[in-house]
C-alpha positions as CSV (number, residue, x, y, z in Angstrom):
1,X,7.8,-3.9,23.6
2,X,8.8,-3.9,20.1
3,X,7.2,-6.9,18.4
4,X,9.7,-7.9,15.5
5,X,9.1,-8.8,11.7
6,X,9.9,-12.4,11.9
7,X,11.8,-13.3,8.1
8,X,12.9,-16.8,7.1
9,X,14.7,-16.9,4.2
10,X,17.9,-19.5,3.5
11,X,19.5,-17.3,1.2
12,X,21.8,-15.0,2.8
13,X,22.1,-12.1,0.0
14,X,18.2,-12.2,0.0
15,X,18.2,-12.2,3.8
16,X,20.4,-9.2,4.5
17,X,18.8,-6.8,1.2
18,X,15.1,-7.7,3.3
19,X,16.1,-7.3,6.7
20,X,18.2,-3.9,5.6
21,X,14.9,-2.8,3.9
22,X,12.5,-3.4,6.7
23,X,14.9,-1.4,9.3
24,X,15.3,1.3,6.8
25,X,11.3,1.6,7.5
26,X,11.5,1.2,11.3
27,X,10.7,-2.8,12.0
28,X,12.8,-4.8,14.0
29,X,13.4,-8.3,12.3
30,X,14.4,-11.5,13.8
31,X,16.2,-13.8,10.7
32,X,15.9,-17.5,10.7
33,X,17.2,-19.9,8.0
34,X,15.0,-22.6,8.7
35,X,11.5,-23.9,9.6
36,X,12.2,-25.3,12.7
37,X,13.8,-22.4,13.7
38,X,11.3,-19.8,12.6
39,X,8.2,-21.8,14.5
40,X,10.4,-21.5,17.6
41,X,10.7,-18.0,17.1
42,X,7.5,-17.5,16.9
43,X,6.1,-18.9,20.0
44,X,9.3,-17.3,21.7
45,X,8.4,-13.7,20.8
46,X,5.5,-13.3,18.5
47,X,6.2,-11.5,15.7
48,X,3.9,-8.6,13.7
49,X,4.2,-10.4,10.6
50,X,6.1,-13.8,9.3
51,X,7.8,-13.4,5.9
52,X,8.3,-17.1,4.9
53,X,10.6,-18.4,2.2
54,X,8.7,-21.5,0.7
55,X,12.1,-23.2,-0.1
56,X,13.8,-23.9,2.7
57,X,16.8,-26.8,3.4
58,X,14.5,-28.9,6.4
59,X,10.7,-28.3,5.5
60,X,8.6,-26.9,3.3
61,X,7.3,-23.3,3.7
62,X,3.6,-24.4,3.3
63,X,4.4,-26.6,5.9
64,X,5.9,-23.7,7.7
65,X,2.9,-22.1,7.4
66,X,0.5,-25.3,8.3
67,X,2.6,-25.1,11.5
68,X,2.5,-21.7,12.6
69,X,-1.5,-21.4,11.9
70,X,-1.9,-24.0,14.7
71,X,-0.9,-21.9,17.6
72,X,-0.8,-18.2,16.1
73,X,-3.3,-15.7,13.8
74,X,0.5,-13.9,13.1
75,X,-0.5,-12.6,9.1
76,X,2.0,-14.1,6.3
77,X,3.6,-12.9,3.1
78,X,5.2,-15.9,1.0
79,X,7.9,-15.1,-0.6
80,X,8.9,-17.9,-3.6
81,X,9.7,-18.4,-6.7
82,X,6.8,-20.7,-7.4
83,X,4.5,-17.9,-9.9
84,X,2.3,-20.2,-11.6
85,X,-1.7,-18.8,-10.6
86,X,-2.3,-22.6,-8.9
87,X,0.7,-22.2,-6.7
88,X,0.1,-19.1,-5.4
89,X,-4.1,-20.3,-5.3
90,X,-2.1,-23.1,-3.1
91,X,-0.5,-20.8,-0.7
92,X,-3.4,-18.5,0.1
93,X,-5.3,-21.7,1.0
94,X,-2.5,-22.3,3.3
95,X,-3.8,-19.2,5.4
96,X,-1.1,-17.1,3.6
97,X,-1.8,-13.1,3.1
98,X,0.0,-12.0,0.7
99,X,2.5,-13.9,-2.0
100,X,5.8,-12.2,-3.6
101,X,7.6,-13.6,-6.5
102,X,11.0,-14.2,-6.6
103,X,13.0,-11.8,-8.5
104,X,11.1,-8.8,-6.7
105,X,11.3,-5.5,-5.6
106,X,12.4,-4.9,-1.5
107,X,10.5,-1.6,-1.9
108,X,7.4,-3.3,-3.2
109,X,8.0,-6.0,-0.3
110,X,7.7,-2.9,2.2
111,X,4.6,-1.8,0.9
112,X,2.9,-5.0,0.9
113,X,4.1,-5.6,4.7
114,X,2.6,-2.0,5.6
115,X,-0.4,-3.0,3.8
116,X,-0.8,-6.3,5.5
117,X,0.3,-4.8,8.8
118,X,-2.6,-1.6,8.0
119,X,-5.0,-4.3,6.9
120,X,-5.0,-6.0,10.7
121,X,-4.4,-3.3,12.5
122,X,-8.3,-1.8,10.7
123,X,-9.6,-5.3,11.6
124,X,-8.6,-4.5,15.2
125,X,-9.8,-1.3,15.1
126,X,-13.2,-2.2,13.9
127,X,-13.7,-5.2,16.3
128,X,-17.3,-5.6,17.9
129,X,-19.6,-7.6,20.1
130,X,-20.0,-11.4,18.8
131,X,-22.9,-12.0,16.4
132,X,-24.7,-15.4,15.9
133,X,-26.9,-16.8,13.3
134,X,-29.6,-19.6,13.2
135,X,-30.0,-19.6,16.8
136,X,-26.8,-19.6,18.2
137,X,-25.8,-22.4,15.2
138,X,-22.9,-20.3,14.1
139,X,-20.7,-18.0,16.8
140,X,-18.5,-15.0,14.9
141,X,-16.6,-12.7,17.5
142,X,-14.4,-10.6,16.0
143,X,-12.3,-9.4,18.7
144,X,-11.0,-12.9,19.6
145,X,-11.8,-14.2,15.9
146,X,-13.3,-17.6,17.2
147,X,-15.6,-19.1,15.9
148,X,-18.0,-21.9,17.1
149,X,-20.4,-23.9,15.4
150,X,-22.5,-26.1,16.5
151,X,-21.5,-25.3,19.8
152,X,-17.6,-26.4,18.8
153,X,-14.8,-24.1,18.5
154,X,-13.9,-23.8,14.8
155,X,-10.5,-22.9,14.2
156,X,-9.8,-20.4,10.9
157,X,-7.2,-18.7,9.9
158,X,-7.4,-15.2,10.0
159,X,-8.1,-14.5,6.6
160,X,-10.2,-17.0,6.6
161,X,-12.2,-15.4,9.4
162,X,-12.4,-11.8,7.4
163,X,-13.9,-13.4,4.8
164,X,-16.4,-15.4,6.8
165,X,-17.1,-12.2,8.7
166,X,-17.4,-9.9,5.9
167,X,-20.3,-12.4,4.5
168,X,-21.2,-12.7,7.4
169,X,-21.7,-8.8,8.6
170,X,-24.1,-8.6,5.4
171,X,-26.0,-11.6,5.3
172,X,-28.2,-12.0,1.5
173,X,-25.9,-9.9,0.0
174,X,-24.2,-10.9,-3.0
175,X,-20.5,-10.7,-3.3
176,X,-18.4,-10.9,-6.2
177,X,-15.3,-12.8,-5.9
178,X,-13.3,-9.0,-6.3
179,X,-15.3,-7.3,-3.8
180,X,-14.7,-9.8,-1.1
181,X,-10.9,-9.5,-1.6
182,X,-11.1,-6.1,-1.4
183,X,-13.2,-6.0,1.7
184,X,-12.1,-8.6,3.4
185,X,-8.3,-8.4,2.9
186,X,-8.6,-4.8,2.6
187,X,-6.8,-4.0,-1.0
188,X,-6.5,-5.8,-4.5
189,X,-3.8,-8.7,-5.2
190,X,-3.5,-9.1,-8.7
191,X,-4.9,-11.6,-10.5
192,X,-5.7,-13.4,-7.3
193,X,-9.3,-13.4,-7.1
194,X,-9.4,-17.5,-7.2
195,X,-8.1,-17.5,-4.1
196,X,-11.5,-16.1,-2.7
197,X,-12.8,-19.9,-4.0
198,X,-9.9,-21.7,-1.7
199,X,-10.8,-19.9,1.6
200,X,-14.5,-20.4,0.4
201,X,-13.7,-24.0,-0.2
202,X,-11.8,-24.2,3.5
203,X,-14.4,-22.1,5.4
204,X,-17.2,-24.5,4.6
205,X,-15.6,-27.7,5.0
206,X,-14.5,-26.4,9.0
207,X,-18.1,-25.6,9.2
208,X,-19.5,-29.0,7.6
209,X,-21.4,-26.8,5.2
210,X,-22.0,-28.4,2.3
211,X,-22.5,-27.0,-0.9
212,X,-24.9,-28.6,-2.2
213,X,-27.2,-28.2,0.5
214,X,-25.7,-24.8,2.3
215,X,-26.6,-23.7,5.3
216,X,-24.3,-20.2,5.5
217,X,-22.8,-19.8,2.3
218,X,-24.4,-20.0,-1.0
219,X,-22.9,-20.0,-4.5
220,X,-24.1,-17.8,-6.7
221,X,-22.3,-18.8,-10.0
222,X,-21.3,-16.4,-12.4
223,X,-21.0,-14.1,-10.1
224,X,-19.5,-14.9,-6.1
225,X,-21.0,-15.8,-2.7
226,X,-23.7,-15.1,-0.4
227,X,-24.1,-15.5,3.4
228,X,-27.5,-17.0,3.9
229,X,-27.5,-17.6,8.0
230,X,-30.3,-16.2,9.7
231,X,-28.9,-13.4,12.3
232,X,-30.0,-13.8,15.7
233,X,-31.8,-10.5,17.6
């Protein structure tokens, strides 16, 4: 089975360049104008990717996106025309992993849809057994990316998990915020290293870690984050 590109986008002109483009490089897409229509589409036939319009005429994309992260890991590319740095800060947060400005280029879309797509499918590649810290406190297992801690399922997103597992895979080891987007999500974004602070920021409140007194990740300031957990033998 051919799992499809899942694209929901209101405008129709945008709609038909996308979808054109994406066939042109082989995916199958599915095309909904609405939220309500792409979250049934995507527990219908679970897509490869969801490439979501933030502007849409029933919900919000970020709700959109709030949605689909409740049932499905499915990776997402935003696509707005909401630029400003704290808006796009805003969307990663949302579990989002990658964000595309409207005007933009379809052939730059394609790239960063084969980057997302390479990106998971190395993640996949690379899974292995589950490793624990602090005696079985904290639960990472990469091939099902569940997490538990304190003997509770924590539910991340999935770029929330590659961040958590690449600090994770190299506990005391200092990251800067650049390095951990380009290990964890597996390639620069431009300009969006802030987002690093958002997942940081989401990953330790689903753990009750607290900041001030961590028990996995530590700030290092000036500089990025540290995983501090104790790995089990």
């Amino acid at each position: 089975m051919i799992y499809p590109i899942l694209l929901v986008e209101d405008d129709p002109k945008i709609a038909h360049i996308v979808k054109v483009y994406l066939e042109g490089a082989g995916f199958r897409v599915v095309t909904v104008d609405r939220g309500k229509d792409a979250l049934d589409a995507a527990k219908k036939d679970t897509p490869l990717l969801v490439i979501l319009d933030l502007m849409l005429p029933d919900m919000s994309g970020e709700e959109v996106c709030l949605k689909l992260k409740d049932f499905t890991d499915v990776p997402v590319i935003m696509l707005t025309a909401k630029s400003s740095e704290e808006e796009r800060v805003a969307g990663f947060a949302l579990g989002a992993d990658d964000y595309v400005v409207k005007p933009f280029s379809p052939r730059e879309l394609i790239f960063r849809v084969k980057a997302v797509l390479k990106r998971v499918e190395k993640a996949d590649l690379g899974k292995t057994k589950p490793i624990s810290f602090n005696h079985n406190a904290l639960v990472l297992d990469s091939q099902s990316y569940t997490v538990i801690c304190n003997k509770k399922p924590v539910r991340l997103t999935s770029t929330e998990f590659k961040v958590l597992f690449t600090l994770a895979e190299s506990p005391d080891r200092v990251f800067t915020r650049s390095q951990l987007v380009d290990h964890a999500l597996g390639y620069q974004f431009e300009g969006y290293e802030r987002s690093i602070d958002a997942h940081i920021k989401n990953i330790r409140q689903k753990l009750g870690d607290d900041p001030q007194q961590p028990v996995f990740i530590q700030t290092i300031y000036g500089v990025g984050y540290q995983f501090i957990g104790k790995r089990d033998a």
